[in-house]
C-alpha positions as CSV (number, residue, x, y, z in Angstrom):
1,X,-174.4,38.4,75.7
2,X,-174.2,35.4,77.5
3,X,-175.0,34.6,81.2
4,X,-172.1,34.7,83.6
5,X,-171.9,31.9,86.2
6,X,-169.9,33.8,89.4
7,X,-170.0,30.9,91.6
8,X,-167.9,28.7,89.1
9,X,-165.7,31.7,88.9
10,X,-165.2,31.4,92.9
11,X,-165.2,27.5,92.9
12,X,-168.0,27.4,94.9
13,X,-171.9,26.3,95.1
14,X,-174.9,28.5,95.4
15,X,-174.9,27.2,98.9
16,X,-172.0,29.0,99.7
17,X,-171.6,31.2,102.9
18,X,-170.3,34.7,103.0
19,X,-167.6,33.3,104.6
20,X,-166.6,30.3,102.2
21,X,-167.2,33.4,99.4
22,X,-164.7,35.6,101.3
23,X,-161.7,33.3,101.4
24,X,-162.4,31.7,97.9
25,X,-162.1,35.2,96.7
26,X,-158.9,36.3,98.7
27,X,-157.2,32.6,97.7
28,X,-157.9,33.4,94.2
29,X,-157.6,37.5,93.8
30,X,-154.1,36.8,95.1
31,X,-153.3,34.3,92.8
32,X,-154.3,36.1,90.1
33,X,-153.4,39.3,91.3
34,X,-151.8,41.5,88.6
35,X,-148.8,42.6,90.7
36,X,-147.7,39.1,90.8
37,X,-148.4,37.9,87.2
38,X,-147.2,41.4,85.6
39,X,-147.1,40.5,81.6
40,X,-149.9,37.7,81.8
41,X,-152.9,38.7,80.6
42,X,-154.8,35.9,81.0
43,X,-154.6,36.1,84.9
44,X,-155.2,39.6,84.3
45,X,-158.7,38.5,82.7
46,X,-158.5,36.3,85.1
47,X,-158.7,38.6,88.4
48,X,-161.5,40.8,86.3
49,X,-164.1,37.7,86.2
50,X,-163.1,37.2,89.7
51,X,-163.8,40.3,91.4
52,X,-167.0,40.9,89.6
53,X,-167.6,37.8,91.2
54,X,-167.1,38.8,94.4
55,X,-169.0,42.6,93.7
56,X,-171.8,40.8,93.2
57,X,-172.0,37.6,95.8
58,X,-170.6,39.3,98.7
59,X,-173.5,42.1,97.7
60,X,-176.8,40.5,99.6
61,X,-179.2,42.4,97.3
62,X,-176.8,41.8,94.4
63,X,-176.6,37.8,95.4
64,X,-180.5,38.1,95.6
65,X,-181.2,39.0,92.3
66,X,-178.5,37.1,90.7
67,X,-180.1,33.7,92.6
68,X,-183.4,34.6,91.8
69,X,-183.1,34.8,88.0
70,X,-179.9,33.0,87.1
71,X,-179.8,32.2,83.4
72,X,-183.7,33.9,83.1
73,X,-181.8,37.1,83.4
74,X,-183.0,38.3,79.7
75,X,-186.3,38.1,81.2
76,X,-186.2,39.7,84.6
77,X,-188.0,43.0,85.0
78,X,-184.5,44.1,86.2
79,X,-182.7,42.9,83.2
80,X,-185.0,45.1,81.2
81,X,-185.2,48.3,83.3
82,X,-181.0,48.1,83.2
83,X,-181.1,47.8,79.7
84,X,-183.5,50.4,79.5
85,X,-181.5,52.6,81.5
86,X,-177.6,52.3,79.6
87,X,-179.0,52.1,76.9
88,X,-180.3,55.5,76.4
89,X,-179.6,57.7,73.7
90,X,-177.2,54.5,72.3
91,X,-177.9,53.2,68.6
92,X,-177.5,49.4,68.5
93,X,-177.7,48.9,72.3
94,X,-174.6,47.3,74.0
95,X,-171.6,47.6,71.9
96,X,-170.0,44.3,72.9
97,X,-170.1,41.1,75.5
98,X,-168.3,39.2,77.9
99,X,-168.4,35.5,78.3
100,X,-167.1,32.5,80.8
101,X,-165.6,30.7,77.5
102,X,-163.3,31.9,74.9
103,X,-163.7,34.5,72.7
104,X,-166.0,37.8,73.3
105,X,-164.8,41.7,74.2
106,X,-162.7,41.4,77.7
107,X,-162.5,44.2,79.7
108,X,-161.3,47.4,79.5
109,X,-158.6,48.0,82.7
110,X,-161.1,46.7,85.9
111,X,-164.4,47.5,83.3
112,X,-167.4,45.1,84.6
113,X,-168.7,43.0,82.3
114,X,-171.7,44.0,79.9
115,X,-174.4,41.3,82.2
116,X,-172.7,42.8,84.9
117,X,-174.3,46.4,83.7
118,X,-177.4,45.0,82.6
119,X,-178.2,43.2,85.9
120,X,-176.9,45.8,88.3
121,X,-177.1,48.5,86.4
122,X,-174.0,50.8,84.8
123,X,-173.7,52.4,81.3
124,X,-171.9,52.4,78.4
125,X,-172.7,55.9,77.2
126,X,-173.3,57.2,73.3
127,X,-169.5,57.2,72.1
128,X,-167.4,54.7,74.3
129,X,-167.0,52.9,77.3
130,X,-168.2,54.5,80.2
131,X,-169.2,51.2,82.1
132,X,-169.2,51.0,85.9
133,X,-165.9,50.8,87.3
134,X,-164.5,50.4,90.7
135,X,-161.4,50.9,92.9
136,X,-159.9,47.5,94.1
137,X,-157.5,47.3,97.4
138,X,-153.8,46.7,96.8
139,X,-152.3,43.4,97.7
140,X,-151.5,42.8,101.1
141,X,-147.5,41.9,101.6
142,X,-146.0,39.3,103.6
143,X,-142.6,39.5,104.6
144,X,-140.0,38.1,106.9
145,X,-137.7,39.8,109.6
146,X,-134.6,38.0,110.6
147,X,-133.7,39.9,113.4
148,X,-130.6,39.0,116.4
149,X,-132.1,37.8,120.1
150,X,-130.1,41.0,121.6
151,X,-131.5,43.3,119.5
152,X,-135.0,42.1,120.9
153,X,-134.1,43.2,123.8
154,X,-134.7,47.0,123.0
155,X,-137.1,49.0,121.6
156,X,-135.3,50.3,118.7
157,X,-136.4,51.6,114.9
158,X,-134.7,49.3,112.1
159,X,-135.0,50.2,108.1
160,X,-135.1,47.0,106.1
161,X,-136.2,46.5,102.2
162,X,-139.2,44.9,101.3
163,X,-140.7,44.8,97.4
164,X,-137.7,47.4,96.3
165,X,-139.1,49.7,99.0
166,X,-136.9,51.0,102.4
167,X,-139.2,50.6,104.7
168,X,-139.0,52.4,108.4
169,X,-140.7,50.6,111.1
170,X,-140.0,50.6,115.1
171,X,-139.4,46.7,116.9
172,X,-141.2,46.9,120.2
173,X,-138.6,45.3,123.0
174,X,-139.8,41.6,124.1
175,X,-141.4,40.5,120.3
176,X,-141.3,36.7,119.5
177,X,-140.2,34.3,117.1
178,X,-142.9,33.9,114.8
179,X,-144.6,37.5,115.9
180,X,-146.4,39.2,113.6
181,X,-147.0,43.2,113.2
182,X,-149.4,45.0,110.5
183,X,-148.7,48.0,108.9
184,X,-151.4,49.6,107.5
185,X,-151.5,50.8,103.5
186,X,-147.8,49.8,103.3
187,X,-148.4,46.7,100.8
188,X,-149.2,47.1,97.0
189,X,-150.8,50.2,95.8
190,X,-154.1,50.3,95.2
191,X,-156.0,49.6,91.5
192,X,-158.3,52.4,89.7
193,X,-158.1,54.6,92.7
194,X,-158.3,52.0,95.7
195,X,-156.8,51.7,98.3
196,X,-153.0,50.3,99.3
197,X,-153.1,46.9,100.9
198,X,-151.0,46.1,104.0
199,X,-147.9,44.8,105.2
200,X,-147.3,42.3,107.3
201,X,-144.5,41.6,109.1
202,X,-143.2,38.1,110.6
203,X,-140.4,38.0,113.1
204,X,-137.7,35.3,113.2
205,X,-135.2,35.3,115.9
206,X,-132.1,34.6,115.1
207,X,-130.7,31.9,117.6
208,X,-127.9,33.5,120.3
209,X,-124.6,31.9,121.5
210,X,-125.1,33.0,124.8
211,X,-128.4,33.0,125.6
212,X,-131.9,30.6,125.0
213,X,-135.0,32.3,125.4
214,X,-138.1,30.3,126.4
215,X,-140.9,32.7,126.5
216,X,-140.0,35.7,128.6
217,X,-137.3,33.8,130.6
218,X,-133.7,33.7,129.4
219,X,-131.1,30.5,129.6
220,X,-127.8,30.4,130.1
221,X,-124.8,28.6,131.3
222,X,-121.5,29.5,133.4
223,X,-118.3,27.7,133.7
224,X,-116.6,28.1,136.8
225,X,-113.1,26.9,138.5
226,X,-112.7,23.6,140.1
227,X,-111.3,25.5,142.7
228,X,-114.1,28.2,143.3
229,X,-116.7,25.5,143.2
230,X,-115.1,23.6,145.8
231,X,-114.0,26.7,147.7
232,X,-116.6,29.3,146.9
233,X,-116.0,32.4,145.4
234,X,-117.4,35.2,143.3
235,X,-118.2,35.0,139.2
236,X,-119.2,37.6,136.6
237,X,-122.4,36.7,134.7
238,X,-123.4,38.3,131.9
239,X,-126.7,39.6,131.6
240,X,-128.6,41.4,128.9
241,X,-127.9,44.8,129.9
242,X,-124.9,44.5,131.5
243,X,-123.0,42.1,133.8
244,X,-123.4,41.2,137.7
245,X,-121.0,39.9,139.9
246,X,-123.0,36.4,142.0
247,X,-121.2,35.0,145.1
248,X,-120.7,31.4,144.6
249,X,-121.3,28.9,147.8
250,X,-118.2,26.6,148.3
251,X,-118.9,23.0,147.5
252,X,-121.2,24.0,144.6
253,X,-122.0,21.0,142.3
254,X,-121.5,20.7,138.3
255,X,-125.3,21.2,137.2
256,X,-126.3,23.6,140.0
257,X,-129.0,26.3,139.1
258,X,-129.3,29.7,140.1
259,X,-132.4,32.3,139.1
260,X,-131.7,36.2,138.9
261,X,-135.1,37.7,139.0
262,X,-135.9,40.3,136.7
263,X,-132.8,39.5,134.7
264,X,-134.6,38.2,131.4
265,X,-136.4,39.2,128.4
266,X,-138.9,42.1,128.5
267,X,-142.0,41.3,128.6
268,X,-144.2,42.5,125.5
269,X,-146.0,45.5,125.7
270,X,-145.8,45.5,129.7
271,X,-143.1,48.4,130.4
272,X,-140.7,47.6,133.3
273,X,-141.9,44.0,133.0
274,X,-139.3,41.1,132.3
275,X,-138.8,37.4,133.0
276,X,-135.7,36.0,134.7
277,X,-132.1,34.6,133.8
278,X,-131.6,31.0,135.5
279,X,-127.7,30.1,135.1
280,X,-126.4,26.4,135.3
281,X,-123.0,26.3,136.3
282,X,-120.7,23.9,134.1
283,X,-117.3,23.4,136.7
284,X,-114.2,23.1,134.7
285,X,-111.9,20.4,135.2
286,X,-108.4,21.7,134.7
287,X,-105.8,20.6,132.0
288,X,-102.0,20.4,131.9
289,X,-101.5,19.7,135.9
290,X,-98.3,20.5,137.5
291,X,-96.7,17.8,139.5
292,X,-97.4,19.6,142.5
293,X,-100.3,19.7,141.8
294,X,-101.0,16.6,141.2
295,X,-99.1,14.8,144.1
296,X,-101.7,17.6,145.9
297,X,-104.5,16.0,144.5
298,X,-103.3,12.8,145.1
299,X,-103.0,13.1,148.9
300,X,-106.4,14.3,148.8
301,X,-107.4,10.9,147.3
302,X,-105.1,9.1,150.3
303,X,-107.8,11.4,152.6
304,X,-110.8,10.4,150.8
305,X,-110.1,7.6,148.4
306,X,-114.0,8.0,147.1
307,X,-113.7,11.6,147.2
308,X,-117.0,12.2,148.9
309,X,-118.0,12.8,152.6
């Protein structure tokens, strides 16, 4: 039985922090995770060495021991009182081992190791393998949304398919491009009794032809009549939930701006709250001109040759 070196495992030093121990083990658990590499059992041997890894240096007391005696394991008081302990009752002791190299017994499903049990403890009872074994948490999902700017708008509930599974879930009005929403033990199943992981949801809105969002507030542009921007008159804009009818002021200039409060997107999570809808007007210059209308036009140009005041 030969001595097991977790941090090379994790790609890490023993001066490792929990933290650096954490994400060394989540970059590599889901690399190696068996959901994703289904008929490869070397990253199934692979995820084994690597959360026994973890069990032990995310463990305090665990880290501890395994510091303090490192490759003088077969001589620590603990070594021998495990030993001891599993190997009660067994003729010929430990029936197998595990090593970091090629060759040696592997594992038996998510079985720990054979040092594993004769550090920490565990048994391998008088017929078999009854070593310790453990639950581990399903792997978390990640998965995109493509969902329309209008249907933002609303809190509505939406079935999409993620991982061959339909999948209920409700989109709260006002979420944003990029947005991200948990659900809790909808991602892989769990391993050996554990529990599911979770699934996470990103949200990409889908660009609209009418409308450009910029936070809460909501972009648009109107065209209006030559003729009702130099005489005034009344437009229909459309809004979100509906249209409104705006009064336009004669002599309104190409580019001009108008804000309708309350008009825009809903703000997240802050019911009855929403941004606002600024319109630029775009005037329209009109095609195909009569005659009459243009000799119209051009004694306007005979009144005011530069055509401004």
């Amino acid at each position: 039985m030969e001595y097991i070196d977790y941090y090379k495992i994790l790609g890490l030093t023993k001066t490792a922090s929990a933290e650096d121990i954490k994400k060394a083990y989540r970059k590599l658990a889901r690399k190696y995770h068996p959901d994703l590499n289904p008929d490869d059992e070397n990253a199934k041997k692979q995820f084994q060495q690597i959360n026994e890894a973890h069990e032990v240096l995310s463990d305090p007391e665990k880290r501890k021991k395994y510091d303090q005696y490192g490759q003088n394991w077969k001589e620590s008081e603990a070594y021998q009182q495990a030993r001891n302990a599993a190997g009660a009752g067994q003729a010929g002791g430990f029936g197998g081992h595990y090593t970091s190299g090629e060759g040696g017994q592997g594992f038996d499903d998510y079985d720990f190791s054979d040092f594993f049990s004769s550090m920490f403890g565990g048994a391998r009872g008088g017929g078999g393998a009854q070593s310790h074994r453990r639950g581990f948490r399903g792997q978390d999902i990640h998965a995109e949304f493509p969902l329309p700017l209008k249907q933002a708008f609303h809190t509505h509930k939406q079935v999409f398919t993620v991982a061959g599974k339909n999948i209920r879930i409700t989109v709260p009005a006002g979420v944003e491009d990029g947005q991200i929403i948990k659900l809790k033990g909808h991602g892989s199943p769990g391993i050996n009794g554990g529990p599911a992981g979770d699934l996470y949801i990103t949200f990409i809105i889908q660009p609209d032809s009418e409308f450009q969002r910029k936070g809460d507030d909501l972009y648009a542009t109107k065209e209006i009549p030559l003729y009702t921007a130099i005489l005034g008159g009344e437009v229909l804009i459309s809004t979100m939930d509906g249209q409104v009818k705006l009064k336009v002021k004669p002599e309104t200039q190409n580019g001009h701006k108008v804000k309708l409060a309350q008009k825009g997107f809903p703000v997240y999570k802050k019911e009855g709250a929403f941004g606002d809808l600024f319109i630029t007007y775009k005037i329209l210059i009109p095609n195909d001109l009569t005659d009459k209308e243009k000799e119209l036009f051009q004694e306007l140009v005979k009144i005011n040759p530069h055509g401004s005041k």
